[in-house]
C-alpha positions as CSV (number, residue, x, y, z in Angstrom):
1,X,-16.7,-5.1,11.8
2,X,-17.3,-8.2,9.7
3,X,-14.9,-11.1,9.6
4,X,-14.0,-12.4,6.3
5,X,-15.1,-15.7,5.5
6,X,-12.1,-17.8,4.0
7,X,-13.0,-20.5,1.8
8,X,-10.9,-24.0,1.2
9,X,-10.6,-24.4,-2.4
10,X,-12.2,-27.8,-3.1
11,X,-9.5,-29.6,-5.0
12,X,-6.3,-28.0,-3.0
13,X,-5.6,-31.8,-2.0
14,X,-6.9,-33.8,-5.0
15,X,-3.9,-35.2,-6.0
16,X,-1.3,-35.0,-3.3
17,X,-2.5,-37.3,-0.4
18,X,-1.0,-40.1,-0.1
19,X,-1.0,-42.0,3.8
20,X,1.4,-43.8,4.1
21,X,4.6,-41.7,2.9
22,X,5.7,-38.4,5.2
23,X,4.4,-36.2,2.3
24,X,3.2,-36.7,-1.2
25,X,6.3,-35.9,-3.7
26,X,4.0,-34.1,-5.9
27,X,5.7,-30.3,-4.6
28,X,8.5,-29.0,-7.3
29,X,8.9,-25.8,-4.8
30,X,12.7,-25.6,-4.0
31,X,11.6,-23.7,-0.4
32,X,10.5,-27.0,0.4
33,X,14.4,-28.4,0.5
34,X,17.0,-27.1,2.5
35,X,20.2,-26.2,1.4
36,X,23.6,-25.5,3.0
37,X,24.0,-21.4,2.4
38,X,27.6,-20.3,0.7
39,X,28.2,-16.5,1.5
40,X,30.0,-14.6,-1.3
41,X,32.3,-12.3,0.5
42,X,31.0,-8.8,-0.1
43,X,32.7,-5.7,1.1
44,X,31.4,-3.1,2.7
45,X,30.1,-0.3,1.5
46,X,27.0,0.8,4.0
47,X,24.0,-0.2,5.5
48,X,19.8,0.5,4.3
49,X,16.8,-0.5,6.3
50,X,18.9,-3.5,8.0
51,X,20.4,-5.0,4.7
52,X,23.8,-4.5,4.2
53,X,24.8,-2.7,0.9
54,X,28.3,-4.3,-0.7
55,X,30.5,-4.6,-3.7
56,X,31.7,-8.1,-4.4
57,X,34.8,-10.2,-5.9
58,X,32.6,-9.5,-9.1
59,X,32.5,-6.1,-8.4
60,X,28.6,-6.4,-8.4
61,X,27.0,-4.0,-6.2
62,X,24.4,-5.7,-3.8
63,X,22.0,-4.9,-1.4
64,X,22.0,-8.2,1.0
65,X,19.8,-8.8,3.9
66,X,19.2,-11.8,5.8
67,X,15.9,-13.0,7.9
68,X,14.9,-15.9,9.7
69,X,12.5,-18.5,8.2
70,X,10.2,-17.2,11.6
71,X,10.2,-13.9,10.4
72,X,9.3,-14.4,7.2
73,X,6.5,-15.9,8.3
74,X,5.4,-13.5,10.8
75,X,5.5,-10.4,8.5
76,X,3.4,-12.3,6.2
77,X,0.9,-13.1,8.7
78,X,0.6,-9.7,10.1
79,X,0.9,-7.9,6.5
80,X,-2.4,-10.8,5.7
81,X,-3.9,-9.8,8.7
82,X,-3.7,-6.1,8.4
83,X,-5.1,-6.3,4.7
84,X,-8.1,-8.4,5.8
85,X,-9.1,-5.4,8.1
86,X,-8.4,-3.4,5.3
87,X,-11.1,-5.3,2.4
88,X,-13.4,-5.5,5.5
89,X,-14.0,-2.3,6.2
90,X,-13.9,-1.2,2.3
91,X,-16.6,-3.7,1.6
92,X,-18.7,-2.5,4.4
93,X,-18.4,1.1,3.5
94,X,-19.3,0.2,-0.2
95,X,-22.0,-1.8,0.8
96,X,-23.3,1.1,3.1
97,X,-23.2,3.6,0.1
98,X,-24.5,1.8,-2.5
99,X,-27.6,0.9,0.0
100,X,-28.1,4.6,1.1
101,X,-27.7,5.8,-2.6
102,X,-29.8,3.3,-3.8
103,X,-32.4,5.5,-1.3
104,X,-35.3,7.1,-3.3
105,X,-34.7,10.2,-0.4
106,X,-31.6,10.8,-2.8
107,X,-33.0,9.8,-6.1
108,X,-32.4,6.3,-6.2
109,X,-34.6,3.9,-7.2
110,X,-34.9,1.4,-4.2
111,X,-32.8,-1.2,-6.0
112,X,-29.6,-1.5,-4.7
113,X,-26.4,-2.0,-7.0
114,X,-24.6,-5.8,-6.8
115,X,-22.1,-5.8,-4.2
116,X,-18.7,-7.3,-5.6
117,X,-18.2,-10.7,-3.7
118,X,-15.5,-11.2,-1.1
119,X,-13.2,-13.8,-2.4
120,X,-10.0,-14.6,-0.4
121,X,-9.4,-17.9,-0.8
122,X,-5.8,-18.7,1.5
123,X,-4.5,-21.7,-0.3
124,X,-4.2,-24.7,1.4
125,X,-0.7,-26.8,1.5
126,X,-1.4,-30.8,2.3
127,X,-0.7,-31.2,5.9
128,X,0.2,-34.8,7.5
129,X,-1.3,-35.5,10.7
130,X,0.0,-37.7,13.1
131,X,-1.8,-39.0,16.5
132,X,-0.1,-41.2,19.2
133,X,2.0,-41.2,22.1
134,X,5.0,-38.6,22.6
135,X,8.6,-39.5,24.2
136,X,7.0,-37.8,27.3
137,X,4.1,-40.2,26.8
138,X,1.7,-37.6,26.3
139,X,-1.5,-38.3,23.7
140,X,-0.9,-35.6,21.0
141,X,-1.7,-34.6,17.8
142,X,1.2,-33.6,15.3
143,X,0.9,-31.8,12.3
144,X,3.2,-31.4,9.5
145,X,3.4,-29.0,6.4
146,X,5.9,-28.5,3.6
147,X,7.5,-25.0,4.1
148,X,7.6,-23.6,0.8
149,X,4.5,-24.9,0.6
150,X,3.1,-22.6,3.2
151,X,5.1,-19.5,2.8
152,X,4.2,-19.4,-1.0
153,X,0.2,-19.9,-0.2
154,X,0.7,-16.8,2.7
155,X,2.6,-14.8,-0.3
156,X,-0.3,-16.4,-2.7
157,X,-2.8,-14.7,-0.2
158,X,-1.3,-11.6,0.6
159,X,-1.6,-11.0,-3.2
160,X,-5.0,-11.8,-3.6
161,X,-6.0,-9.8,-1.0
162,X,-4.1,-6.9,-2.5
163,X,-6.1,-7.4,-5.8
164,X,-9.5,-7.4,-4.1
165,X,-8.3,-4.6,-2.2
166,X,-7.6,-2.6,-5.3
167,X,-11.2,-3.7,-6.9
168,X,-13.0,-3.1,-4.2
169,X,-11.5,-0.1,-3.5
170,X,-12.6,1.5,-6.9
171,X,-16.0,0.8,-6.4
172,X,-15.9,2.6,-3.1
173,X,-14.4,5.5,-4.5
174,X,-16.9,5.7,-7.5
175,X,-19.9,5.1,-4.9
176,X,-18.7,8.0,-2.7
177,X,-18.6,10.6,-5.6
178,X,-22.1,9.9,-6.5
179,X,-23.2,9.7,-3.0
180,X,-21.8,13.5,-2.5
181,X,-23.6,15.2,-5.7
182,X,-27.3,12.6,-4.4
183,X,-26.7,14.3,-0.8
184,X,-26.5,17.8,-2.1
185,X,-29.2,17.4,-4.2
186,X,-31.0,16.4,-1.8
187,X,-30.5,19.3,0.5
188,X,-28.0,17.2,2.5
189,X,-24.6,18.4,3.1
190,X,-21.9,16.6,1.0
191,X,-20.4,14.5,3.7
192,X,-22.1,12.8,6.2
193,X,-22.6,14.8,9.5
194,X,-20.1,13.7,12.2
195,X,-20.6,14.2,16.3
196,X,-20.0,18.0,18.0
197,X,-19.9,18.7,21.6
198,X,-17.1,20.3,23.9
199,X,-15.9,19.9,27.3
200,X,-17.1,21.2,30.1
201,X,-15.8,20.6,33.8
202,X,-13.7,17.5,32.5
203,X,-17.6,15.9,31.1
204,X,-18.0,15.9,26.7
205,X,-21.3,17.5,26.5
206,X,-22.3,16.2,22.8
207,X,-24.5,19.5,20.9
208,X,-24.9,17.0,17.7
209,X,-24.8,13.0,17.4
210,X,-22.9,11.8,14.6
211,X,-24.4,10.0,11.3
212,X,-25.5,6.7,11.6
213,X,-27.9,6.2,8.2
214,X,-30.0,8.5,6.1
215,X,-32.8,8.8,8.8
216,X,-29.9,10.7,11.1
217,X,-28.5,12.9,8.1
218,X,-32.3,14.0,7.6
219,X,-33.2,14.3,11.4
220,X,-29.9,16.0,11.9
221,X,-30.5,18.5,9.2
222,X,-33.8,19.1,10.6
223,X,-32.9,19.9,13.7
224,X,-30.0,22.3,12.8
225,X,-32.3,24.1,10.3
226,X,-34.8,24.2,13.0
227,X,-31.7,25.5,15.8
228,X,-30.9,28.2,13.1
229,X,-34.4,29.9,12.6
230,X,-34.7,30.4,16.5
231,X,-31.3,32.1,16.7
232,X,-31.2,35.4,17.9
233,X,-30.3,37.9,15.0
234,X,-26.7,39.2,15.1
């Protein structure tokens, strides 16, 4: 599988680096400050998915849920990381149809159709970076980001990976349908043949290999059409 290539956008830290301060003061993101938090009392009224649900002195019903600034950050990183996989392997599968259906074998013309570009660009939040000698005199490097900062570029990201999801996804499906009606038409079954064996004595013994491009599905169909005419009559 492909790994996505993530991109710095050139001017993510035009204007907000400045040396000799702790961090530029060029970030309006109130994540960035913290803030003493002031629970409303809420009363009881039940519990959904680990938030509690409540009425309070207003009488407003709430759903309230509370999560460490960790966590936050962890289900965004797993939720990016999941969705990369996800426009990875949608790309590929896309590229691999429009290539095969670009085939003159199934009536294409050799030329295949543009691929839609992979862009995930994960914005970048200024970082300061600090190098010298620790309390424990240790030579170390130390890094330090905004928070809001970072957890709205992950949210930022998770988006945009959404959206390319969703477009890329589209194509895919489009590509497939025509790549069923090209296969049939070219005496190809719709789908693309997968592996068939059984077991025998605890060892798979494999009685067709699966698809792995256009020379397979033809081989295969050869092969099966061949099996078929040397079959015994019933």
């Amino acid at each position: 599988m492909k790994t996505l290539q993530l991109r710095r956008p050139a001017a993510a830290l035009a204007t907000c680096l400045v040396a000799t301060s702790l961090f530029a003061a060029c970030s309006s993101n109130p994540l960035n400050k913290a803030k003493d938090l002031k629970e409303e009392p809420i009363e009881k009224k039940g519990e959904y998915k680990g938030a509690t649900i409540g009425v309070t002195e207003n009488r407003d019903v709430v759903i309230r849920k509370e999560s460490t600034a960790e966590d936050e950050l962890r289900k965004l990183a797993a939720e990016a990381y999941d969705l990369e996989l996800q426009l990875t392997s949608d790309h590929d599968l896309l590229t691999r149809c429009r290539e095969e259906l670009a085939d003159p074998r199934l009536g294409g013309n050799g030329k295949v159709v543009e691929i839609p570009e992979i862009e995930t660009l994960r914005p970048i939040g200024e970082v300061k970076e600090e190098f010298g000698i620790t309390s424990e005199g240790k030579l170390s490097f130390v890094r330090k980001e905004l928070f809001g900062d970072h957890i709205s570029g992950e949210r930022k990201y998770v988006a945009t990976l959404k959206d390319q999801i969703k477009h890329t996804s589209k194509h895919r499906k489009t590509c497939e349908r025509e790549m069923r009606v090209a296969r049939v038409k070219a005496g190809l079954p719709a789908e693309r043949f997968t592996g068939k064996g059984y077991y025998k004595a605890g060892k798979y013994i494999q009685t067709r290999r699966s698809e792995q491009n256009l020379d397979d599905a033809f081989s295969i169909q050869s092969e099966e059409a061949s099996a078929a005419q040397k079959a015994p009559a019933q």
